[in-house]
N, C-alpha and C positions, 0 to 999 in steps of 0.2 A: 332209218336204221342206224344204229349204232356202231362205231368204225370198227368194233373187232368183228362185228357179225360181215361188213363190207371186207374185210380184210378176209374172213373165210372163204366170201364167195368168189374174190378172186385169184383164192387158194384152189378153189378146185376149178376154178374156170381154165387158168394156167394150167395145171395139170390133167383135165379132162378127165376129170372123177365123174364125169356124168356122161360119158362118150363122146361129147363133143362140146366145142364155144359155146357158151351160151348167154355173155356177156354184149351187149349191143352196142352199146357205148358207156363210158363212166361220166356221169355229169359235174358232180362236185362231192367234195368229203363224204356226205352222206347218202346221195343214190344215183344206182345204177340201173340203166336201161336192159331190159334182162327178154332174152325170145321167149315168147309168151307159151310154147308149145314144151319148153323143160321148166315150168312152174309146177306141176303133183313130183316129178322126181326130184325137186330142189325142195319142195317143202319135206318130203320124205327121207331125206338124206338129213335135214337139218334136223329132223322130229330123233331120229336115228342118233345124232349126236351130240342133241340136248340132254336124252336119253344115259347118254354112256359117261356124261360128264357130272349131271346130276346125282348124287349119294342120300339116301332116305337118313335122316335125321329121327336119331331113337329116342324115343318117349322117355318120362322122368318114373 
């Protein structure tokens, strides 16, 4: 993963945007040990604000 995507997910691991830790351990710069059982609500969350950051590019 790429360190802003790592820096989000310990944005919300910290703040418990998903109800709980869900962080296992951090290995090195680019991945994290994640509980296997908040992977659909973390992909879902991510899909969610790719979603809101992304803007449609208007045709010529």
């Amino acid at each position: 993963m790429d360190p802003a995507m790592k820096q989000l997910l310990l944005h919300l691991d910290e703040t418990n945007a998903l109800g709980k830790k869900f962080i296992i351990q951090d290995l090195d710069e680019t991945h994290l040990f994640l509980a296997s059982d908040i992977i659909d609500s973390l992909q879902n969350r991510i899909d969610d604000f790719v979603d809101k950051i992304n803007f449609p590019v208007a045709g010529n």
